[in-house]
PQR file of N, CA, C, O and H, with PARSE charges and radii, in Angstrom:
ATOM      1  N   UNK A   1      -4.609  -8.742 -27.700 -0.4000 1.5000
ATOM      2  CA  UNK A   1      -3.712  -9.097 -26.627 -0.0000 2.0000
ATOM      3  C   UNK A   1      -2.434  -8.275 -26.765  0.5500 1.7000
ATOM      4  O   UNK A   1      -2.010  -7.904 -27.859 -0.5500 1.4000
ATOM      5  N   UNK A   2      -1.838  -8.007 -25.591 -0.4000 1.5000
ATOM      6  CA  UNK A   2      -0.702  -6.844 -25.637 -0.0000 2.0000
ATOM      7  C   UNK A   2       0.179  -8.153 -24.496  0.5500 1.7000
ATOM      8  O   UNK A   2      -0.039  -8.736 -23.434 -0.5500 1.4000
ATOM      9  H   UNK A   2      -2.183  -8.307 -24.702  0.4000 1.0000
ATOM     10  N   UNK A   3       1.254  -8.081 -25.577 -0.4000 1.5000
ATOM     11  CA  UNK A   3       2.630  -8.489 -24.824 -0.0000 2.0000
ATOM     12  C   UNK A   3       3.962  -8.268 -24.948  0.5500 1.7000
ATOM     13  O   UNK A   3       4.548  -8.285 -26.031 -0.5500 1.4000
ATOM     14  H   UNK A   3       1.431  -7.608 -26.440  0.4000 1.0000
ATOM     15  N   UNK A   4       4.507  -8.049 -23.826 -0.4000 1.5000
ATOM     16  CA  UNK A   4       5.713  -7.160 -23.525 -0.0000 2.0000
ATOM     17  C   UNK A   4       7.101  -8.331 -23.173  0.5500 1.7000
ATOM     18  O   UNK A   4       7.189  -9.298 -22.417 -0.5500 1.4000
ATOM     19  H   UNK A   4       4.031  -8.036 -22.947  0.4000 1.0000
ATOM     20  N   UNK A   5       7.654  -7.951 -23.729 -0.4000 1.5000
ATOM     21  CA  UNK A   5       8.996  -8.588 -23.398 -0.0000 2.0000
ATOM     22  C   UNK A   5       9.996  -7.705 -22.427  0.5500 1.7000
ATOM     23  O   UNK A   5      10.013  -6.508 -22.712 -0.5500 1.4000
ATOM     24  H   UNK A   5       7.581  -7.165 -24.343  0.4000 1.0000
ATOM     25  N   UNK A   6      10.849  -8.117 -21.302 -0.4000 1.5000
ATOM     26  CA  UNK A   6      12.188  -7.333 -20.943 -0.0000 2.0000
ATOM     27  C   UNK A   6      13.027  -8.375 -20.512  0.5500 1.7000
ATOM     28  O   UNK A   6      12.687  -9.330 -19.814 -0.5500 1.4000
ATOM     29  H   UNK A   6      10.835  -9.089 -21.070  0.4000 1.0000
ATOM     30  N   UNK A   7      14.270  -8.112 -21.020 -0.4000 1.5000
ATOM     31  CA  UNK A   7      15.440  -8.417 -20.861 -0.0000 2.0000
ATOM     32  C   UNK A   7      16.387  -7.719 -19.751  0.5500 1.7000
ATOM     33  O   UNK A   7      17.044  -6.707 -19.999 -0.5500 1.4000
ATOM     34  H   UNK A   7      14.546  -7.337 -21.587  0.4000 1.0000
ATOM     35  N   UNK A   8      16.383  -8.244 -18.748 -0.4000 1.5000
ATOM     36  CA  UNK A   8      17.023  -7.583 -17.409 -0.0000 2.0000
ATOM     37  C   UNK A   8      19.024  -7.823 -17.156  0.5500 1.7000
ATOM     38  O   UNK A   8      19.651  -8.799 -17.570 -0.5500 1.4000
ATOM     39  H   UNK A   8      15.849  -9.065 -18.546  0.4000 1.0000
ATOM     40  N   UNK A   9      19.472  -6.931 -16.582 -0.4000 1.5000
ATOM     41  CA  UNK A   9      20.847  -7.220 -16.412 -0.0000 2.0000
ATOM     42  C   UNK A   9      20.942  -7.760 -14.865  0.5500 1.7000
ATOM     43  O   UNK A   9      21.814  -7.376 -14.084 -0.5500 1.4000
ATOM     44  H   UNK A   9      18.963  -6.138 -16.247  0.4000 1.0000
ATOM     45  N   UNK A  10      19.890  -8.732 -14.530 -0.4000 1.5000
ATOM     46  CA  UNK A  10      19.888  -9.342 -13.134 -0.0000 2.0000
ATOM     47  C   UNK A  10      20.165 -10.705 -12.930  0.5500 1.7000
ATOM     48  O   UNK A  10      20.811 -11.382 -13.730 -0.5500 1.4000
ATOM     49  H   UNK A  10      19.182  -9.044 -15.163  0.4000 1.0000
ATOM     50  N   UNK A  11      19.693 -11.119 -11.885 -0.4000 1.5000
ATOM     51  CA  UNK A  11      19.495 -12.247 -11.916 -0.0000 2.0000
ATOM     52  C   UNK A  11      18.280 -12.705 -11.386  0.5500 1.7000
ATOM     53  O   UNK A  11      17.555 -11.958 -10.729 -0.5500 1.4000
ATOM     54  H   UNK A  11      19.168 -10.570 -11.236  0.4000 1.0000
ATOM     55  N   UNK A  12      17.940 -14.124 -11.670 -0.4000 1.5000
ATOM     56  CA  UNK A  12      16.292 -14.627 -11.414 -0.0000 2.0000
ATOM     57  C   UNK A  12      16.199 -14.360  -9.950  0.5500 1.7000
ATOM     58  O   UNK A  12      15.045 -14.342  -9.522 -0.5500 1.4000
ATOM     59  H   UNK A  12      18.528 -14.731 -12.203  0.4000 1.0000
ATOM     60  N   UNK A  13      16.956 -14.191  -9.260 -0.4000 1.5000
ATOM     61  CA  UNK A  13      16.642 -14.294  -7.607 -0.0000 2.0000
ATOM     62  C   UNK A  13      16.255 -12.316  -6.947  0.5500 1.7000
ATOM     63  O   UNK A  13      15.602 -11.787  -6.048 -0.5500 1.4000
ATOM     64  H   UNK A  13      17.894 -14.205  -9.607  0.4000 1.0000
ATOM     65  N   UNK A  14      17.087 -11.913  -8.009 -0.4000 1.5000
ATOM     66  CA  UNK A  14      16.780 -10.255  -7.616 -0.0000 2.0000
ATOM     67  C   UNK A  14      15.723  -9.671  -8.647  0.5500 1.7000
ATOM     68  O   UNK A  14      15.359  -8.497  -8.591 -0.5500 1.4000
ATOM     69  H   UNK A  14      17.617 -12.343  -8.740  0.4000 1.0000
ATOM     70  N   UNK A  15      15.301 -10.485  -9.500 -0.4000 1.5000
ATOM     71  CA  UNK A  15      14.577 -10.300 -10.374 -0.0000 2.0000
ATOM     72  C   UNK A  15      12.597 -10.283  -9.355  0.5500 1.7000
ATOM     73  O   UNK A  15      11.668  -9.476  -9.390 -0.5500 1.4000
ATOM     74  H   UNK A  15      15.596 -11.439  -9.546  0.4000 1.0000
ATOM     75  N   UNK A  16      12.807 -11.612  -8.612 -0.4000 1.5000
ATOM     76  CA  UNK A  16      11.811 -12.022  -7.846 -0.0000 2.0000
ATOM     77  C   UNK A  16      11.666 -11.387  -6.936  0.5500 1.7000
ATOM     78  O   UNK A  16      10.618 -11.363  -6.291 -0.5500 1.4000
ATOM     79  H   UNK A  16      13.562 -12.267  -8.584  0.4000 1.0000
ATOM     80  N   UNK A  17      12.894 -10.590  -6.623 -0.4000 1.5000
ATOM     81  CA  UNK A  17      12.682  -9.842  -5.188 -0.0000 2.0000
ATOM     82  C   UNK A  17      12.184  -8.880  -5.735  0.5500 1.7000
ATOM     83  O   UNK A  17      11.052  -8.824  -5.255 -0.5500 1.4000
ATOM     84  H   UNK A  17      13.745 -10.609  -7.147  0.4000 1.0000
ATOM     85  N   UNK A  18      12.341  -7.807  -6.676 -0.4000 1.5000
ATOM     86  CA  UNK A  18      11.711  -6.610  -6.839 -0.0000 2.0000
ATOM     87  C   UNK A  18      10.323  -6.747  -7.682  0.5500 1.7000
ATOM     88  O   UNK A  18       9.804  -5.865  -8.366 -0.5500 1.4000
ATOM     89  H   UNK A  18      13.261  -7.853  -7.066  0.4000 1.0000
ATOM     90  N   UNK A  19       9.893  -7.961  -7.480 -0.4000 1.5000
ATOM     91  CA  UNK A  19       8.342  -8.060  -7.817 -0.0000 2.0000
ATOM     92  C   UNK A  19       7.325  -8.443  -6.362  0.5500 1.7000
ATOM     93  O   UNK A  19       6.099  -8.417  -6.259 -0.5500 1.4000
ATOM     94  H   UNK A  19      10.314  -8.677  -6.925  0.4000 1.0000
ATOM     95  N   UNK A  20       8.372  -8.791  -5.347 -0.4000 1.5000
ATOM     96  CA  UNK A  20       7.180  -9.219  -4.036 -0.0000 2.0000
ATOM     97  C   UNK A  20       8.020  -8.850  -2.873  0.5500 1.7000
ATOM     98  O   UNK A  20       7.912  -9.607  -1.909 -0.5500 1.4000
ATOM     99  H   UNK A  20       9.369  -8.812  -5.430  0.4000 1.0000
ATOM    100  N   UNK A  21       8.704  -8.010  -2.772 -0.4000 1.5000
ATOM    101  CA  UNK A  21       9.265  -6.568  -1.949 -0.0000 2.0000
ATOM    102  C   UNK A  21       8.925  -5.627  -1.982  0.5500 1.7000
ATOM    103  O   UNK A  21       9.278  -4.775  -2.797 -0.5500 1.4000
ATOM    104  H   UNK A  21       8.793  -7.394  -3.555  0.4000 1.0000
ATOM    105  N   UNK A  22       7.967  -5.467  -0.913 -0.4000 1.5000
ATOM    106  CA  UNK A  22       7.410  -3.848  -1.243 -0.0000 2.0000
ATOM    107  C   UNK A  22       8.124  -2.783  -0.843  0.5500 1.7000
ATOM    108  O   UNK A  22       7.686  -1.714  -1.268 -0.5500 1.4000
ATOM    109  H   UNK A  22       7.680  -6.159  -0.250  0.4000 1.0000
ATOM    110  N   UNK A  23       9.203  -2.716  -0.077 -0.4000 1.5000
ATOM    111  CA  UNK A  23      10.160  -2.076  -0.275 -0.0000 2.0000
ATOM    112  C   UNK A  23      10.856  -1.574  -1.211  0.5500 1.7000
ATOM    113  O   UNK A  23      11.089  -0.367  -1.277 -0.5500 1.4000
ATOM    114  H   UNK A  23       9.558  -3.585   0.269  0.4000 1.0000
ATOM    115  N   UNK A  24      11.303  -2.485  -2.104 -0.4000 1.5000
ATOM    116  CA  UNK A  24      11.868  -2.873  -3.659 -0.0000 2.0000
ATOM    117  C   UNK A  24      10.791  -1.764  -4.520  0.5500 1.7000
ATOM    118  O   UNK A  24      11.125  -0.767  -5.161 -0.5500 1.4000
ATOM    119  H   UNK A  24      11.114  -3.465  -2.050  0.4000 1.0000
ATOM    120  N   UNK A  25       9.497  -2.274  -4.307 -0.4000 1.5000
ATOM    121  CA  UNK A  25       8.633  -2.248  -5.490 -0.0000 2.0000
ATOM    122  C   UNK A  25       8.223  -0.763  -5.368  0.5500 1.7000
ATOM    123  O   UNK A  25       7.975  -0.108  -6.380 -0.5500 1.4000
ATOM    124  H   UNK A  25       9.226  -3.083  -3.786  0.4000 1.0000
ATOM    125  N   UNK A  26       8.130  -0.069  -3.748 -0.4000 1.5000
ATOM    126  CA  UNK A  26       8.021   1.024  -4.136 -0.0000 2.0000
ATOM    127  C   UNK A  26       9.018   2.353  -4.722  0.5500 1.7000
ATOM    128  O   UNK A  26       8.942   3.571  -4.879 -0.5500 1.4000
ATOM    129  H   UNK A  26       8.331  -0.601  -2.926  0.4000 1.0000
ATOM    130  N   UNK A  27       9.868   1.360  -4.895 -0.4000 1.5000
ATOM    131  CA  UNK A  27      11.218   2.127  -5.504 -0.0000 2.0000
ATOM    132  C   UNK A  27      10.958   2.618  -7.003  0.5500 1.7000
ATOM    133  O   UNK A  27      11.022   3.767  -7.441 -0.5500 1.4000
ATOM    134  H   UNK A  27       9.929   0.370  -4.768  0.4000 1.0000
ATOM    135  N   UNK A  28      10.631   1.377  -7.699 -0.4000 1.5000
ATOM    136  CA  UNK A  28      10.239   1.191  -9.040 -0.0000 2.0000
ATOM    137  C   UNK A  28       9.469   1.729  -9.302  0.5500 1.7000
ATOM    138  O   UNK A  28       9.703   2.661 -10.071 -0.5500 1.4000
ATOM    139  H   UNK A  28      10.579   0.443  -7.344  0.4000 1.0000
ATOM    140  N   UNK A  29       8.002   1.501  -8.831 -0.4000 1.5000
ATOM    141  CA  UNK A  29       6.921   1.719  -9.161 -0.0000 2.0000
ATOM    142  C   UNK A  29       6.739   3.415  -8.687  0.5500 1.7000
ATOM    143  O   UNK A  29       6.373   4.206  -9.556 -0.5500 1.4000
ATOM    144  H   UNK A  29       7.812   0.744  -8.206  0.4000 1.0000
ATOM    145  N   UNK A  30       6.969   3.833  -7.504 -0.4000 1.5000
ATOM    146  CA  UNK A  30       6.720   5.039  -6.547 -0.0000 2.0000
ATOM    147  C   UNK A  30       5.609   5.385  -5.996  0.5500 1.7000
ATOM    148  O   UNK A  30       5.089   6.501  -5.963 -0.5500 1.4000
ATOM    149  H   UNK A  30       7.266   3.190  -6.798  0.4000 1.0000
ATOM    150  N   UNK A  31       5.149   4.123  -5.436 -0.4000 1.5000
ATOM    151  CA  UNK A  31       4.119   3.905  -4.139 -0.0000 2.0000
ATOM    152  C   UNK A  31       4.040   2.999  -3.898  0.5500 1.7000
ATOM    153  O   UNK A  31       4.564   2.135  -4.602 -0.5500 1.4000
ATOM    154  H   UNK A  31       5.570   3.217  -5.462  0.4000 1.0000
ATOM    155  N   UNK A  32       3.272   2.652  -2.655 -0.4000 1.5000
ATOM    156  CA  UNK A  32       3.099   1.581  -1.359 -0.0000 2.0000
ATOM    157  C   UNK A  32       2.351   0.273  -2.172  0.5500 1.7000
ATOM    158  O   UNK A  32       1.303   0.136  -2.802 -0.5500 1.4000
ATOM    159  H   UNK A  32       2.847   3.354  -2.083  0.4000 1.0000
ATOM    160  N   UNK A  33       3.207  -0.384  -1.888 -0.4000 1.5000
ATOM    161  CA  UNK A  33       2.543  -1.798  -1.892 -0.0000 2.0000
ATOM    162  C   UNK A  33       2.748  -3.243  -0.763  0.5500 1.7000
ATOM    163  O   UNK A  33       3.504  -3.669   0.110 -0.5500 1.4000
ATOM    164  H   UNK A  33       4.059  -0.273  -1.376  0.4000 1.0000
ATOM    165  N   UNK A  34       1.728  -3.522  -1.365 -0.4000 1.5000
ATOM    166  CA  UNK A  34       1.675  -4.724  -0.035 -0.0000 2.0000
ATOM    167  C   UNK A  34       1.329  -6.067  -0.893  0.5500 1.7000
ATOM    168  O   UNK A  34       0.282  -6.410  -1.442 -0.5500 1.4000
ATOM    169  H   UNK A  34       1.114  -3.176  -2.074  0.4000 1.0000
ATOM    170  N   UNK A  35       2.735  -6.760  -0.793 -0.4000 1.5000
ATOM    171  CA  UNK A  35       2.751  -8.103  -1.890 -0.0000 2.0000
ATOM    172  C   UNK A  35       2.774  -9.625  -0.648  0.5500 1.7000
ATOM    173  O   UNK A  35       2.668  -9.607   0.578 -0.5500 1.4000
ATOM    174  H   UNK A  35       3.586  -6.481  -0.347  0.4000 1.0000
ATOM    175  N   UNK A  36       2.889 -10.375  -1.253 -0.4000 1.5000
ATOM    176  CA  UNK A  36       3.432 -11.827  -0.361 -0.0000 2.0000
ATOM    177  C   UNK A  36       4.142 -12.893  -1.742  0.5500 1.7000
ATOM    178  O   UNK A  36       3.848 -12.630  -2.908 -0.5500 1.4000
ATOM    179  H   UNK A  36       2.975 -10.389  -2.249  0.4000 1.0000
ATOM    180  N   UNK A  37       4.845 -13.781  -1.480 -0.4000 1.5000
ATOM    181  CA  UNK A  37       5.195 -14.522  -2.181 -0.0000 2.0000
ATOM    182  C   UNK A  37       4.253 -15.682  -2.346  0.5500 1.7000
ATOM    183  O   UNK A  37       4.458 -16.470  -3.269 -0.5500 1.4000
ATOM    184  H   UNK A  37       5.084 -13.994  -0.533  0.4000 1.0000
ATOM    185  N   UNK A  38       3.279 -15.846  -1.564 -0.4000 1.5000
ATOM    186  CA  UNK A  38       2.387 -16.879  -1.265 -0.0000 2.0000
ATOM    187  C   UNK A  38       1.371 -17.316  -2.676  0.5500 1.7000
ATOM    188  O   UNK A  38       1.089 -16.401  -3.449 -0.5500 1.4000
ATOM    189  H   UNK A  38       3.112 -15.206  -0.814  0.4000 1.0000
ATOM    190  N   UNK A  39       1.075 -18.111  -2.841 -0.4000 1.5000
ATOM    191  CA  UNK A  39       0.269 -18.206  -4.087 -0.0000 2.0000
ATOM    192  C   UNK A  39      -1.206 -18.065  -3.517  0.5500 1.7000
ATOM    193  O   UNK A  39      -1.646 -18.166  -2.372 -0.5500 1.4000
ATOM    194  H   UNK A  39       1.304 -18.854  -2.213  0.4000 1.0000
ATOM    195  N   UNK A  40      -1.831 -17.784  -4.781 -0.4000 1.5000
ATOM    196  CA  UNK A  40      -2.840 -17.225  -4.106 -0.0000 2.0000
ATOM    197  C   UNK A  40      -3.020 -16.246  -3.297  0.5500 1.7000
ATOM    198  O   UNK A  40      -4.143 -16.200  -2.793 -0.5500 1.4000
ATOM    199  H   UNK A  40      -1.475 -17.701  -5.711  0.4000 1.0000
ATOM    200  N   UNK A  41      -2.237 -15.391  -2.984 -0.4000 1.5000
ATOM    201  CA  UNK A  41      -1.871 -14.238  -1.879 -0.0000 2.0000
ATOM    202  C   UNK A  41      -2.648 -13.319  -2.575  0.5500 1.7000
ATOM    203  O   UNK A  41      -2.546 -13.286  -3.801 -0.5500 1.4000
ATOM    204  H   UNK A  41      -1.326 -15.428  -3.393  0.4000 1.0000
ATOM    205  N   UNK A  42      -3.839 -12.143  -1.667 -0.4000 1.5000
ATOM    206  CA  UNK A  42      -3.943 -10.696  -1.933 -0.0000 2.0000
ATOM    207  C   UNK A  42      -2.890  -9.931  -1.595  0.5500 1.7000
ATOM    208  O   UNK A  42      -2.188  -9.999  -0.587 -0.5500 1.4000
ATOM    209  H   UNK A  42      -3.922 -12.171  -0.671  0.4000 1.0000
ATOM    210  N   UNK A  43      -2.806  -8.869  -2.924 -0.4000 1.5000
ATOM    211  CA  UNK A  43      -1.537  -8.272  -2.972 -0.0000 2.0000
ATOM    212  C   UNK A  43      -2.468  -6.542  -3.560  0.5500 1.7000
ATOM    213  O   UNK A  43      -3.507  -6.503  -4.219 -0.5500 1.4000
ATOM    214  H   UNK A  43      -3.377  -8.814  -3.743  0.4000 1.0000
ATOM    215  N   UNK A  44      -1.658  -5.321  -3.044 -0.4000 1.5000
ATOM    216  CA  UNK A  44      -2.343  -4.218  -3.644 -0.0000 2.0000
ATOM    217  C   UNK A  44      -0.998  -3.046  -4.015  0.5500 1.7000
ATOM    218  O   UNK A  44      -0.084  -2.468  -3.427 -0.5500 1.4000
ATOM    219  H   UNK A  44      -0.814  -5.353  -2.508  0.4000 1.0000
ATOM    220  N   UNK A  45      -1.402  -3.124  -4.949 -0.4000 1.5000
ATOM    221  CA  UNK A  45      -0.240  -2.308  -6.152 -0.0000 2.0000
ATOM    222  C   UNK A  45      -0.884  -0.547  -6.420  0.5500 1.7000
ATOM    223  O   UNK A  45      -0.292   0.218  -7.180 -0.5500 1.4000
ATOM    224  H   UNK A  45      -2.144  -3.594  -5.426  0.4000 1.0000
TER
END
């Protein structure tokens, strides 16, 4: 098992946004994604 820790200089609310903003996410990442906040949601990274 592989586990990663990060410690962010954010906060929990902008923290959440740049995980289910694909706007956000293709910033980070540097391509298209298509997320939802929905549980259970298909999402493609």
């Amino acid at each position: 098992m592989i586990q990663q820790t990060y410690e962010m200089k954010a906060s929990i609310e902008d923290v959440w946004e740049a995980l289910i903003d694909p706007s956000i996410i293709q910033k980070w990442s540097g391509d298209i994604a298509m997320m939802s906040d929905l549980v259970g949601a298909k999402f493609d990274l």
